[in-house]
Structures are given as structure tokens and as C-alpha cells.
C-alpha positions in Angstrom: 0.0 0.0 0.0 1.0 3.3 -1.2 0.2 6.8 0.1 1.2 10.0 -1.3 3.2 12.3 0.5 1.8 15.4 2.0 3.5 18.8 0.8 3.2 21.8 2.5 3.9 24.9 1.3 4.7 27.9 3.3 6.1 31.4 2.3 8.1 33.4 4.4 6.4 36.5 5.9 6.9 39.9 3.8 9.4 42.5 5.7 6.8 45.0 7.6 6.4 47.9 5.7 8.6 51.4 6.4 7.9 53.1 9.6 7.1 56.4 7.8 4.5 54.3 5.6 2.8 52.7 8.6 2.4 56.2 10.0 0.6 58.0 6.9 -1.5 55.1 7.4 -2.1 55.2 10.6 -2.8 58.7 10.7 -5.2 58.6 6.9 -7.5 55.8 9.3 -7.4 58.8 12.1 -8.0 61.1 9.7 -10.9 59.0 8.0 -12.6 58.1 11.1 -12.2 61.5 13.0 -10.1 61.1 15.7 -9.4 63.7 18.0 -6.1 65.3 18.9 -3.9 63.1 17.0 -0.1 63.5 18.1 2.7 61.5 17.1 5.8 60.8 19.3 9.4 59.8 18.7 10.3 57.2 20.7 13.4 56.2 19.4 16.4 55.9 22.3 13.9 56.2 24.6 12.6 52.3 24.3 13.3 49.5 22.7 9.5 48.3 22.3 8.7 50.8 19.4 9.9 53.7 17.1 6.8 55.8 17.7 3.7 56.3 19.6 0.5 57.6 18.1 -2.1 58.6 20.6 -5.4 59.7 19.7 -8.6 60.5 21.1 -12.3 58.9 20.4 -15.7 60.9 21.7 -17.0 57.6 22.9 -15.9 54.3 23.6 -17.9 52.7 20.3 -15.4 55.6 18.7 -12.4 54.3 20.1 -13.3 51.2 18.8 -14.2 51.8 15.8 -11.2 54.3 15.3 -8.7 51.5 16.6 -10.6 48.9 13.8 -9.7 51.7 11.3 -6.2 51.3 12.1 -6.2 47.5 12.4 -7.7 47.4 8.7 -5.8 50.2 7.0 -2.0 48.2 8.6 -3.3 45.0 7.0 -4.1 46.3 3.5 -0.1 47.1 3.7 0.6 43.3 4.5 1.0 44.5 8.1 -0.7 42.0 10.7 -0.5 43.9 14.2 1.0 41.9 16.9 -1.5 42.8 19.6 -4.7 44.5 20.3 -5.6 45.6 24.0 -8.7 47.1 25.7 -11.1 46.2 22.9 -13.9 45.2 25.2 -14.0 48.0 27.5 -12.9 50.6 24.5 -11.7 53.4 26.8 -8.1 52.8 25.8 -7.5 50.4 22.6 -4.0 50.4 22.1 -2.9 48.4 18.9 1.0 46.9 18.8 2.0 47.5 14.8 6.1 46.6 15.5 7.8 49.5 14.9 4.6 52.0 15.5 2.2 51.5 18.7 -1.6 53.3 18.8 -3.3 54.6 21.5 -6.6 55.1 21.2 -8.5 56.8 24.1 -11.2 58.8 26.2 -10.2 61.8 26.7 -10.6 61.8 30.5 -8.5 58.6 30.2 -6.2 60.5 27.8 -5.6 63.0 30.3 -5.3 61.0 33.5 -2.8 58.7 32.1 -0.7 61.7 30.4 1.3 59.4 27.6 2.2 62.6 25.7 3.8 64.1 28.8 5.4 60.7 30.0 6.9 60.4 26.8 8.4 63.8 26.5 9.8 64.7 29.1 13.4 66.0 28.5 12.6 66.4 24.8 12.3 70.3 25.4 15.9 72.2 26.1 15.9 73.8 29.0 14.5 77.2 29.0 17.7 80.1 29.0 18.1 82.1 31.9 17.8 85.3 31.6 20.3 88.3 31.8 17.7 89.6 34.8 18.2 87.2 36.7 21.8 86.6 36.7 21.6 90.1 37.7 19.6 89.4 40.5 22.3 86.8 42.0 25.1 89.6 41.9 
């Protein structure tokens, strides 16, 4: 008795698209959908899980849902599956793992109480210049 051998075939995985293409994306399924507030943040040298945060805000939690499915859809047009997708059943903070490029979709009273922009930031400014008045002051 003979059998015929079973051949699978596989394909490896296409490279995940530029960062700067994932963002345009990313921000054209903000854009689309109406998100709030969009802001994009550098993250580079500051963690190793990402290149950038997007964080966004919805009026609602079906918003923020539907905003974070936007985003989901638009990454896999581009052959990008997203490795992880967090706080879809609640919908007061979806956040949506894309690799290099991490969304944070929220409520704006979650927005604020969490503060990502500022937690992110911080440093990024240079310190403000004193001023000739007050190095006048210390003489």
C-alpha cells in the first residue's frame, strides 16, 4: 500500500512595511474616522518596544473602537498583521501593537489622567535660558 506524501507549502512573511508608511496610514485611518487630537511621538532611544507612539482621542468608547478597527484594517491592506490589540472590550483605551509603530486610542478623561504625551516627553524640550535679569539678580 502506497500513500502520497503530503507537501506543505509555506512562504516566508513579507518585511513589515517602512515606519514612515505605517504612520501615513495610521494617521489617513485617524484622519478617516475623525479622531481627536492626533499626536505623534518619537520614541526612538527612549525604548526598545517601538519607534513611535500615536495617541489619539475617540468621543465615545464605540469611537475608540471603531477608530482602533480603522487602524487594524488600514495596517493590513499594507501586509501588516498587528502583533496585539488591548482594551477592545472596555474601548476606553484600545492600544494596537503594529512593530515599529504603537496606537493609543483613548477617552479623553483617560487620555488626560494617564498623560502618555507628557510621560513620553519629558526631556525632549531644552531647558528654558536664563535670563540676563536674573543673573543680575544673583550679583
Amino acid at each position: 500500500m502506497t500513500s502520497s506524501a503530503h507537501v506543505i507549502k509555506t512562504r516566508l512573511p513579507n518585511p513589515p512595511p517602512p515606519a514612515e508608511v505605517l504612520l501615513r496610514t495610521i494617521h489617513a485611518a485617524l484622519d478617516e474616522l475623525k479622531a481627536k487630537d492626533a499626536v505623534e511621538i518619537d520614541v526612538r532611544g527612549k525604548t526598545s518596544v517601538c519607534d513611535y507612539m500615536v495617541i489619539a482621542s475617540g468621543t465615545s468608547t464605540r469611537h475608540v473602537k471603531s477608530i482602533a478597527d480603522e487602524v487594524v484594517k488600514n495596517a493590513k491592506q499594507l501586509d501588516c498583521q498587528p502583533l496585539g490589540v488591548e482594551g477592545e472590550r472596555e474601548a476606553e483605551w484600545v492600544l494596537v501593537d503594529l512593530g515599529d509603530v504603537v496606537v493609543h486610542v483613548m477617552l479623553p478623561r483617560v487620555r488626560e489622567f494617564y498623560a502618555l504625551e507628557r510621560l513620553w516627553t519629558v526631556g525632549d524640550q531644552p531647558p528654558e535660558e536664563v535670563s540676563e535679569t536674573a543673573d543680575e539678580d544673583r550679583s
